[in-house]
DSSP file (Angstrom, degrees, kcal/mol; ACC not computed):
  #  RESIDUE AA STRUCTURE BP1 BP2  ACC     N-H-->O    O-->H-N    N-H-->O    O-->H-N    TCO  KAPPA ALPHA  PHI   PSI    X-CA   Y-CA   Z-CA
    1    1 A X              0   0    0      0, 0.0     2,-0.2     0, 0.0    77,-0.2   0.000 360.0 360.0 360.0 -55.9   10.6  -33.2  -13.4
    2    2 A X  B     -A   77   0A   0     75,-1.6    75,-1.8     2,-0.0     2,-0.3  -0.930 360.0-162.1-153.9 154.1    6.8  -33.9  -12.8
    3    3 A X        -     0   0    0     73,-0.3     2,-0.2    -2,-0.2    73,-0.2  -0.793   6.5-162.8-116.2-165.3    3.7  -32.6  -14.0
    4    4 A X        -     0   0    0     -2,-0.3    71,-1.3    71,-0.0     2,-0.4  -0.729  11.7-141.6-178.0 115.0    0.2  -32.4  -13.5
    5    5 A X  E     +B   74   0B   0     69,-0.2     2,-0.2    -2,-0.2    69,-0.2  -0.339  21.8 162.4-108.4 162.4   -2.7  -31.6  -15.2
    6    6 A X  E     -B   73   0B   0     67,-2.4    67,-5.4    -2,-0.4     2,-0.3  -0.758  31.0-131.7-139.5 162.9   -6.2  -29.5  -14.2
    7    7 A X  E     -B   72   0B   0     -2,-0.2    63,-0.2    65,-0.2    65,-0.2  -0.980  34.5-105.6-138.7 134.5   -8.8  -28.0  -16.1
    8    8 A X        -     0   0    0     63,-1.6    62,-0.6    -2,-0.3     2,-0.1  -0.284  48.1-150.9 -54.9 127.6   -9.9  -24.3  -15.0
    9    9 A X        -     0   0    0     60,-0.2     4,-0.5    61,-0.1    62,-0.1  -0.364  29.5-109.0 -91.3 173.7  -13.2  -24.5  -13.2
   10   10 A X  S >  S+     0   0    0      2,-0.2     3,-0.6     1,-0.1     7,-0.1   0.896 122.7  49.1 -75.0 -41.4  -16.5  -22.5  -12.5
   11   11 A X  T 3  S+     0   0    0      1,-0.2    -1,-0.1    -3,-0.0    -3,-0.1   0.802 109.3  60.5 -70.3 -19.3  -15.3  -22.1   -8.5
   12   12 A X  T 3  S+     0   0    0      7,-0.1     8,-1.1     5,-0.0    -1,-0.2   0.833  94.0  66.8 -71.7 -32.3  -12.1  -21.0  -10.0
   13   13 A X  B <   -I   19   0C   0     -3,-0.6     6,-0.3    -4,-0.5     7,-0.1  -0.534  66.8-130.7 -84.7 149.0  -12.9  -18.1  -11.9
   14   14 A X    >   -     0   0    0      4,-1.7     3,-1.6     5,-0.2     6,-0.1   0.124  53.8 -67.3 -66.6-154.6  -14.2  -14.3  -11.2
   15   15 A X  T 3  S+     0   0    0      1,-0.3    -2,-0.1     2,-0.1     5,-0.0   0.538 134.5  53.0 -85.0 -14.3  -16.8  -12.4  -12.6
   16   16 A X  T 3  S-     0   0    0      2,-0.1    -1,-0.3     3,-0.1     3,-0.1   0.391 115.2-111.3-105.5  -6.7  -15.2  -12.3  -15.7
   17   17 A X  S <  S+     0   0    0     -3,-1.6    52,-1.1     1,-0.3     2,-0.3   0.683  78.4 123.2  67.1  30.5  -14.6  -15.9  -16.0
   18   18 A X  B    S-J   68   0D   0     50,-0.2    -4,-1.7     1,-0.1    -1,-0.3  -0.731  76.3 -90.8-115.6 175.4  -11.2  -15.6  -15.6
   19   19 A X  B     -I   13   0C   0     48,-2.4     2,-0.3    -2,-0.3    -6,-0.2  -0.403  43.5-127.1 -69.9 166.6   -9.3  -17.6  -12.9
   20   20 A X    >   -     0   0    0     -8,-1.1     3,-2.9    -6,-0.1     4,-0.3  -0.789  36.2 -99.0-121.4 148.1   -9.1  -15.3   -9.7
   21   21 A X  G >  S+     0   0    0      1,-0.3     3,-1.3    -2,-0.3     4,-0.4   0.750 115.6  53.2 -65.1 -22.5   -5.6  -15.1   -8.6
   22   22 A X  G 3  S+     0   0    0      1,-0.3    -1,-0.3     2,-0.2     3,-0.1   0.516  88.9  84.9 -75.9  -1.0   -5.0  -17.5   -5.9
   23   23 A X  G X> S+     0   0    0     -3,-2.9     3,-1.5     1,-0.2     4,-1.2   0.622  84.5  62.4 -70.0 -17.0   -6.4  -20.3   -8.2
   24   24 A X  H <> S+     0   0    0     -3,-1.3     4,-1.6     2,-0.3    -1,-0.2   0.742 108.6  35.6-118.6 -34.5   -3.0  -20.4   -9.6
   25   25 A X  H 34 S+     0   0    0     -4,-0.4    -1,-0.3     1,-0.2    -2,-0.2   0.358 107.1  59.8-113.8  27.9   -1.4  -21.4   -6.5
   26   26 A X  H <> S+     0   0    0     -3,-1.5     4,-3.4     2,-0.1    -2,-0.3   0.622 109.6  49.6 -99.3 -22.0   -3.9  -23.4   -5.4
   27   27 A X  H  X S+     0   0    0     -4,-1.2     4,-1.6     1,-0.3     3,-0.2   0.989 113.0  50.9 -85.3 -71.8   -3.0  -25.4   -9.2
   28   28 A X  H  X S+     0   0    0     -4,-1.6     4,-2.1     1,-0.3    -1,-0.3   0.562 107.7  46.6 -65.4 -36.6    0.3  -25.3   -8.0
   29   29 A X  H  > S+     0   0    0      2,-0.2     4,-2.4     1,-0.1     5,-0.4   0.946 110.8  53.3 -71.1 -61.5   -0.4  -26.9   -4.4
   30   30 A X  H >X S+     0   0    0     -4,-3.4     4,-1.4     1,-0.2     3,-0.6   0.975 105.6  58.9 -54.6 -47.5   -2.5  -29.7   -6.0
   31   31 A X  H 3< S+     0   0    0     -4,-1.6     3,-0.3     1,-0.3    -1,-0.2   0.815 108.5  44.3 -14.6 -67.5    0.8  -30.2   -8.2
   32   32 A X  H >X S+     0   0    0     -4,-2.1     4,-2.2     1,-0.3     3,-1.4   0.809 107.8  53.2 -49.3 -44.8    2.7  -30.9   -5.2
   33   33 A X  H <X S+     0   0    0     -4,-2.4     4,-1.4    -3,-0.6    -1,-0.3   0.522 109.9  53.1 -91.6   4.4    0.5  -33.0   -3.5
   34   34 A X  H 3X S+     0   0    0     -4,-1.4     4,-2.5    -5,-0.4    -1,-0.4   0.698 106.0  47.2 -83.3 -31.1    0.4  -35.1   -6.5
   35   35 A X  H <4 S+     0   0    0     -3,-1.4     6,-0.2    -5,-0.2    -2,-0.2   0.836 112.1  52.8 -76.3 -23.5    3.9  -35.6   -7.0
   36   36 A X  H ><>S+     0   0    0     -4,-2.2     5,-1.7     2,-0.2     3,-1.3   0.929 120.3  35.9 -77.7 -50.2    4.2  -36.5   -3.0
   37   37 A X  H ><5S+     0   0    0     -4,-1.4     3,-5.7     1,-0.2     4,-0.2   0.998 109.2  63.9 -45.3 -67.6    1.1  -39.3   -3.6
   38   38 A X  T 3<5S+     0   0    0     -4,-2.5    -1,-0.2     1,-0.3    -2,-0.2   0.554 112.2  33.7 -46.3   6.9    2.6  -40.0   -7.0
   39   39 A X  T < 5S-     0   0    0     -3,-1.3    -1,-0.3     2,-0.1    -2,-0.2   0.065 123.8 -97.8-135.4  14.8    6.1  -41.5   -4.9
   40   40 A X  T < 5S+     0   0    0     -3,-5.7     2,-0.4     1,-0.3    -3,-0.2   0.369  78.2 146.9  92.1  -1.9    3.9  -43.0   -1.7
   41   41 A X      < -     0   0    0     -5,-1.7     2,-0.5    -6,-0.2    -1,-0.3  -0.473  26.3-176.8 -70.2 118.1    4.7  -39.9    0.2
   42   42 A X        -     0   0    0     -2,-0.4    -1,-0.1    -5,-0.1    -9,-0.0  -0.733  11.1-155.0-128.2 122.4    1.4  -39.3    2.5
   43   43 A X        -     0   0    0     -2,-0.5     2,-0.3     1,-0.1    10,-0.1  -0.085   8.8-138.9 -66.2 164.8    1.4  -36.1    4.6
   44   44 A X        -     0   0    0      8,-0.3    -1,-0.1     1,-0.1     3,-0.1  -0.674  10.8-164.9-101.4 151.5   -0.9  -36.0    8.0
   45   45 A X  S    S+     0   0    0     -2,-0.3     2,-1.1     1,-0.1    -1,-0.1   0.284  81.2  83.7-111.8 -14.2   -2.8  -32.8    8.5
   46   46 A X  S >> S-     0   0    0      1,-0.2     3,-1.9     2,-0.1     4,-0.9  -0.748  70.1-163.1 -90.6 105.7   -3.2  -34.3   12.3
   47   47 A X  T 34 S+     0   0    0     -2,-1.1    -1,-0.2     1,-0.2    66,-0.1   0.613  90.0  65.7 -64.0   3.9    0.4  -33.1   13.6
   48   48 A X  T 34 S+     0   0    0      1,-0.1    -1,-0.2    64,-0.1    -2,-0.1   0.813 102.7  45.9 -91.6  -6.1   -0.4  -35.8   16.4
   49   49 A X  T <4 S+     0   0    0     -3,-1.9     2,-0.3     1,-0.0    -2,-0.1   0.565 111.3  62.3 -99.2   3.7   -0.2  -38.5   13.6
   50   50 A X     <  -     0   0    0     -4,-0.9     3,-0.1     1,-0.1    62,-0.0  -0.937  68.9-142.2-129.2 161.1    3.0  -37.1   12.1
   51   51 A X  S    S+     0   0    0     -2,-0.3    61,-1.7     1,-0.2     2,-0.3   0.676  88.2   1.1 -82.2 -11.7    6.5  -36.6   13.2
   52   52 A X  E     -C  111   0B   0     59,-0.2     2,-0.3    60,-0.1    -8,-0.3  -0.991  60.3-126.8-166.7 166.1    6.5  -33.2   11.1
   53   53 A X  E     -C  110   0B   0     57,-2.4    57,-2.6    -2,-0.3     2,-1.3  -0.919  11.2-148.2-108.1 137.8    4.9  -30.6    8.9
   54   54 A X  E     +C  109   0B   0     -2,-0.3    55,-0.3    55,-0.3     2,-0.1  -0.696  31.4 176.9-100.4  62.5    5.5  -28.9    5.6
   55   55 A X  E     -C  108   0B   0     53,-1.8    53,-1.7    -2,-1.3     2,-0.2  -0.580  39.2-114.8 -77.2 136.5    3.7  -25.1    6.5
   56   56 A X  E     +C  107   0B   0     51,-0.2    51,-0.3     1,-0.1     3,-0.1  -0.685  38.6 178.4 -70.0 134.9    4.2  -22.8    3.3
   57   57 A X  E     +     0   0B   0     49,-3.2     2,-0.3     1,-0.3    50,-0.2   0.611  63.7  24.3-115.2 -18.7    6.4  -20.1    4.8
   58   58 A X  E     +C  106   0B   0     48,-1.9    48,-0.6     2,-0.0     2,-0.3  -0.974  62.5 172.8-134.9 143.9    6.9  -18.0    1.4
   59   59 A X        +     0   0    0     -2,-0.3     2,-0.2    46,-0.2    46,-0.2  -0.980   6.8 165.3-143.3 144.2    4.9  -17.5   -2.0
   60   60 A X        -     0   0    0     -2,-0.3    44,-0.8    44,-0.1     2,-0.3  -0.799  14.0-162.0-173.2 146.5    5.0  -15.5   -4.9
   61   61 A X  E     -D  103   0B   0     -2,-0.2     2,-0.4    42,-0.2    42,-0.3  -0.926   7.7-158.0-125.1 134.5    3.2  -15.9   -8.5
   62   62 A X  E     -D  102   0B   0     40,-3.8    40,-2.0    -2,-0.3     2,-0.4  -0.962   6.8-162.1-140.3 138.6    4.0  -14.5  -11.6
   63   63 A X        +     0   0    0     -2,-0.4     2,-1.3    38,-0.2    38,-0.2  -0.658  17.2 166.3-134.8  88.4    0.8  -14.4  -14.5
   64   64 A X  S    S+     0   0    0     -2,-0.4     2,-0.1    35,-0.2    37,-0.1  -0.469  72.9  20.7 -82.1  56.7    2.1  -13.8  -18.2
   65   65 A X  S    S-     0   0    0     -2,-1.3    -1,-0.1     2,-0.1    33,-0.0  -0.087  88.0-102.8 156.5 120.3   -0.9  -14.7  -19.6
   66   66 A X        -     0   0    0     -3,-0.1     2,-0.4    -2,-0.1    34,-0.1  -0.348  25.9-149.1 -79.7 161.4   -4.9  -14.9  -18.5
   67   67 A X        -     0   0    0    -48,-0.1   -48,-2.4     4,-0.0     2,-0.1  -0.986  17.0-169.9 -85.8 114.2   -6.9  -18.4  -17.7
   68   68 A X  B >   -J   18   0D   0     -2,-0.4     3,-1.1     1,-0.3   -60,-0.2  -0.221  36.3 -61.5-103.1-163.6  -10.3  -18.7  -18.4
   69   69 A X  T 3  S+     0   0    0    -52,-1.1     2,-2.4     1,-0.3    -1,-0.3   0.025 121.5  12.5 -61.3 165.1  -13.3  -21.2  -17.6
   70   70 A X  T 3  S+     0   0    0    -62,-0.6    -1,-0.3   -63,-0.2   -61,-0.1   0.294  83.9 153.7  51.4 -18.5  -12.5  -24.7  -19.2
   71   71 A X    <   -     0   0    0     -2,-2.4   -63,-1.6    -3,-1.1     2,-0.4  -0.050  45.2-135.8 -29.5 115.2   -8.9  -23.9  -19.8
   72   72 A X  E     -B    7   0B   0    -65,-0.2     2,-0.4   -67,-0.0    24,-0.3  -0.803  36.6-177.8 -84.1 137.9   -6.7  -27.5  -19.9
   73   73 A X  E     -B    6   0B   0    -67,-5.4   -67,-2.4    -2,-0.4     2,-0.3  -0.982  18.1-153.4-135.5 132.9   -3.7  -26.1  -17.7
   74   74 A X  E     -BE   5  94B   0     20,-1.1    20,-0.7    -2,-0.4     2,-0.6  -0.986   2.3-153.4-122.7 141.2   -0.9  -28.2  -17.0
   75   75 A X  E     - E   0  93B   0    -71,-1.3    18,-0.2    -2,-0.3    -2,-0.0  -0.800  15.2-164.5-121.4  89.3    1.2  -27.5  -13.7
   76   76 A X        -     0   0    0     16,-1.6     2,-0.5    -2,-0.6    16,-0.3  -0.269  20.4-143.6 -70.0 176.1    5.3  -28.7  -13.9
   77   77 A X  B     -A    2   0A   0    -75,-1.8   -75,-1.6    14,-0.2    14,-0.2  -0.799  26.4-178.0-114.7 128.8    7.2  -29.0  -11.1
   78   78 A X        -     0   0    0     12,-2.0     2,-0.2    -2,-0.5    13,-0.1   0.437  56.7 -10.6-101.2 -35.6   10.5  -27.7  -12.7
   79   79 A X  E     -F   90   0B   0     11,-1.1    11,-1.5     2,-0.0     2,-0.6  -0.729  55.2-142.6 176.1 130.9   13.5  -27.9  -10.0
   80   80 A X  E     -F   89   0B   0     48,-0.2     9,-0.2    -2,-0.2     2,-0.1  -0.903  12.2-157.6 -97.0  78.3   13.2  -28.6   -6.5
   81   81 A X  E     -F   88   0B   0      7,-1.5     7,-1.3    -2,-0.6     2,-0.5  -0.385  21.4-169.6 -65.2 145.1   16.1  -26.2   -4.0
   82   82 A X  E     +F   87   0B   0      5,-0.2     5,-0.2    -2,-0.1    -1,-0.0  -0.872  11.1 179.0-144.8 120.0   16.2  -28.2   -1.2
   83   83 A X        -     0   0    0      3,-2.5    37,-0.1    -2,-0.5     0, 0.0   0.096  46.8 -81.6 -92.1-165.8   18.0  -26.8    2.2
   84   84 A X  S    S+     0   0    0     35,-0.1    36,-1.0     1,-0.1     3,-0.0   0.856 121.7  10.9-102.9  -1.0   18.4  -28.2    5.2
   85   85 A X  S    S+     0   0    0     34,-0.4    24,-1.8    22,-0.0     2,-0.3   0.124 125.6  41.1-117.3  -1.7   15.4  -27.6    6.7
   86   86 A X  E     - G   0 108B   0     22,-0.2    -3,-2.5    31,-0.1     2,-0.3  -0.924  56.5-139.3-143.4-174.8   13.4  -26.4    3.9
   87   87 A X  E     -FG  82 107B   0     20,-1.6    20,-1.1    -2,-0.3     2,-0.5  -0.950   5.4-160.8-156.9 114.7   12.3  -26.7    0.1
   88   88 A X  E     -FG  81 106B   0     -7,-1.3    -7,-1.5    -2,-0.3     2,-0.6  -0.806  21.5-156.3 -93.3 110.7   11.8  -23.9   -2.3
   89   89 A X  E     -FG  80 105B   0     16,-1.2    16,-2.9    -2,-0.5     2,-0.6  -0.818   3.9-156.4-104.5 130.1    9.4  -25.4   -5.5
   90   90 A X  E     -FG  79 104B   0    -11,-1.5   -12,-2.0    -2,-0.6   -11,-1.1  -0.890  16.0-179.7-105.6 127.3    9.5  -23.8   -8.8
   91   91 A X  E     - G   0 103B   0     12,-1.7    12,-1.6    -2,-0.6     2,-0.3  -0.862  23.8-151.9-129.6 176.4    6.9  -24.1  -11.2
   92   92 A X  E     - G   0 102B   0    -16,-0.3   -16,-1.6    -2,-0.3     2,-0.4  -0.950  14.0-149.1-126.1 142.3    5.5  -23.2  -14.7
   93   93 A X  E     -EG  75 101B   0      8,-2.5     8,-1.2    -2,-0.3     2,-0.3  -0.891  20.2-169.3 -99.8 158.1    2.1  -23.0  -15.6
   94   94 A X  E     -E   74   0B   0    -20,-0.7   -20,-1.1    -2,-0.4     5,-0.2  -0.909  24.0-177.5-128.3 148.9    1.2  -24.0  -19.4
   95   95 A X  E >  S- G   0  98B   0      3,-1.2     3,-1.4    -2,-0.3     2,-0.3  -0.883  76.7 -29.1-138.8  98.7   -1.9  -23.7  -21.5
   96   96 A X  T 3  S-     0   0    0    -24,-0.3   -22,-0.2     1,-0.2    -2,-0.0  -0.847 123.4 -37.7  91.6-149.0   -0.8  -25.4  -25.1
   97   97 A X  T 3  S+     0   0    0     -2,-0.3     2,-0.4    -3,-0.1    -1,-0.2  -0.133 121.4 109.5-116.4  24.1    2.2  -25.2  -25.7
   98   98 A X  E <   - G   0  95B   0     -3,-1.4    -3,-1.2     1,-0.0     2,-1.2  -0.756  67.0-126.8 -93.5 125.5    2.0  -21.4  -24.1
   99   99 A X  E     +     0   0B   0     -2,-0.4    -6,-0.2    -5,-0.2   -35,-0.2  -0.293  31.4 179.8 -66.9  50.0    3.7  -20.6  -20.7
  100  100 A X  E     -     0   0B   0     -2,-1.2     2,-0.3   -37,-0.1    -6,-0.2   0.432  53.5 -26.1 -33.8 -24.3    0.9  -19.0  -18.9
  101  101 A X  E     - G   0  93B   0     -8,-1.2    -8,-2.5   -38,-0.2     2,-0.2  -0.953  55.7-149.2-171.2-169.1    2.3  -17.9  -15.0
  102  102 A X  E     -DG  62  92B   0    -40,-2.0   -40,-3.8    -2,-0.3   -10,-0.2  -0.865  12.8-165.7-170.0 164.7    5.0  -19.4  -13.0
  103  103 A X  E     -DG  61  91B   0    -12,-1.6   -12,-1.7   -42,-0.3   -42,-0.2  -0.855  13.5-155.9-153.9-176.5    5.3  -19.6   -9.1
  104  104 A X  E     + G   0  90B   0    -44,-0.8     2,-0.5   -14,-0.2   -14,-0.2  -0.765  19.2 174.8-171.1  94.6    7.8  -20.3   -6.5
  105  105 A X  E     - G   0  89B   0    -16,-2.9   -16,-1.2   -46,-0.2     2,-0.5  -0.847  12.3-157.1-135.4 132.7    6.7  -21.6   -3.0
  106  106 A X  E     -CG  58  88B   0    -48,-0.6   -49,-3.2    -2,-0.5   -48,-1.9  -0.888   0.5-157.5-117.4 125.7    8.8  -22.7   -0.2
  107  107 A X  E     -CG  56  87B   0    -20,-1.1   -20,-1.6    -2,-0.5     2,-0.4  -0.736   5.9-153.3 -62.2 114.3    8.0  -25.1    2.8
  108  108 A X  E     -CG  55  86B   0    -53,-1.7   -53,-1.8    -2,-0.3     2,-0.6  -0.924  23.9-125.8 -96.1 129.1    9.9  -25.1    6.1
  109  109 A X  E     -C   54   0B   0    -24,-1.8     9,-1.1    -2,-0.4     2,-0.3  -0.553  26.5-160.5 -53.5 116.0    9.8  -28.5    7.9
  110  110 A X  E     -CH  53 117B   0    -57,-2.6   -57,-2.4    -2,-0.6     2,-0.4  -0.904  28.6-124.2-109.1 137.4    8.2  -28.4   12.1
  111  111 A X  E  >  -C   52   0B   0      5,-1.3     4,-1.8    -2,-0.3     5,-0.4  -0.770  19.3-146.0 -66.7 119.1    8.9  -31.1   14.6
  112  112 A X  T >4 S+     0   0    0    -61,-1.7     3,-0.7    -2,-0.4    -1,-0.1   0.985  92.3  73.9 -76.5 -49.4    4.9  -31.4   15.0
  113  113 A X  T 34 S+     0   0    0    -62,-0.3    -1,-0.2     1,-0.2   -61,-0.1   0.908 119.4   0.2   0.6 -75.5    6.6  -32.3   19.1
  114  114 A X  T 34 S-     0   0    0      2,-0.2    -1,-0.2     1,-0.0    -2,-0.2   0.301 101.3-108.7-133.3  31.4    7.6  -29.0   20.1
  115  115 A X  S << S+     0   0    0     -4,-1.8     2,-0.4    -3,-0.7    -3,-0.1   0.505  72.3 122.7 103.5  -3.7    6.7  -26.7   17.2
  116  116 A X        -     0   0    0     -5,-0.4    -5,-1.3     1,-0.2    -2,-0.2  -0.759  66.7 -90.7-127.5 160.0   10.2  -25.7   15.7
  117  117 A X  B     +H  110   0B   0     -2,-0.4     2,-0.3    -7,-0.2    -7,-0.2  -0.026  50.1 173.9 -65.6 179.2   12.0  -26.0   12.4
  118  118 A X        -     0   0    0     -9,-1.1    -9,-0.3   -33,-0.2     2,-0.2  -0.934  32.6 -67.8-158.3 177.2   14.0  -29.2   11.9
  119  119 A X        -     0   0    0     -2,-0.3   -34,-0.4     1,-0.2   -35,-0.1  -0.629  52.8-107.5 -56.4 114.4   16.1  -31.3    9.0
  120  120 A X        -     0   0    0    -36,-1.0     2,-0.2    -2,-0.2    -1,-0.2   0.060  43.5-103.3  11.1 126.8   14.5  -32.6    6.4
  121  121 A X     >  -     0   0    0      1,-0.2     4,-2.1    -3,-0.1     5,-0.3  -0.685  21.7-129.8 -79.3 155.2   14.4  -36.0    6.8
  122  122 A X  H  > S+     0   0    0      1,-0.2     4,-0.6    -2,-0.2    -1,-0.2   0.739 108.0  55.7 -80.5  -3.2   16.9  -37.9    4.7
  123  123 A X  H  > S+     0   0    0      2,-0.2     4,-0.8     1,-0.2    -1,-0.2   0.959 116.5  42.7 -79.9 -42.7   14.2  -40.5    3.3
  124  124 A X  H  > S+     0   0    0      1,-0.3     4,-1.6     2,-0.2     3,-0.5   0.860 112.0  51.9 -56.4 -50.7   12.4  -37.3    2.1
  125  125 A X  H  X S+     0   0    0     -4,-2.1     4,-1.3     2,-0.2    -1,-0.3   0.648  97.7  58.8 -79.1 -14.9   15.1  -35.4    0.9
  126  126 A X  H  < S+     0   0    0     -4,-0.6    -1,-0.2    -5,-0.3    -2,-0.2   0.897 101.5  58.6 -98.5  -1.9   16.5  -37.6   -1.2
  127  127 A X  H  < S+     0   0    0     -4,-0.8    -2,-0.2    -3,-0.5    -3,-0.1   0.991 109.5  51.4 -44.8 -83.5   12.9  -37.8   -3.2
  128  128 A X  H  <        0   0    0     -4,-1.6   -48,-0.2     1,-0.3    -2,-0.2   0.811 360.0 360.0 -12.9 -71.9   13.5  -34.2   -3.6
  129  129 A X     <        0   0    0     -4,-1.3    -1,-0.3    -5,-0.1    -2,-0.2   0.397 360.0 360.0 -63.4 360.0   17.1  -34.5   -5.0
């Protein structure tokens, strides 16, 4: 569906030079916000300059395989669930032609207004779909 590719850094790693875990869904975040540039989508972080927000409400990361320093890692987007008020993103991580982790993090949409979930919008959702 989309990818996006990174290369394992010195701020990424532990003492061991291997990536520390949260790097993995930090990969996974830049992914996203790459596919949402790569289609014109641009999010606010100032809820007073958007009509809503994407907050991650769930995470969970799965790591078949270690990443070290310099690693070229590339980060799919694989399949999108998309509700009506949220969007669950699945991904794979790769090194080569190797499956290295996988993740799975899901976004609830807020009316930046009054703080509470709301529909997807359909111009948004159908990006998704």
């Amino acid at each position: 569906m989309f990818r996006y590719d990174t290369t394992v850094t010195l701020r990424d790693t532990d003492a061991l030079g291997l990536i520390y875990f949260t790097e993995q869904l930090n990969y996974c975040n830049e992914a996203f916000q790459a596919f949402l540039n790569h289609n014109n989508i641009t999010l606010s972080i100032n809820p007073k300059k958007a009509p809503f927000i994407l907050p991650i409400v769930h995470c969970e990361s799965d790591y078949t395989q270690p990443l070290s320093l310099n690693d070229k890692v590339t980060i799919k987007i694989d399949s999108i669930n998309v509700g009506l008020s949220s969007m669950s993103l699945n991904y794979s991580i790769w090194k080569s032609d190797a499956k290295v982790g996988s993740a799975l993090i899901t976004h609830v949409c807020v009316n930046t207004t009054n703080g509470k979930s709301m529909p997807l919008p359909n111009e948004f959702k159908e990006l998704l779909i």
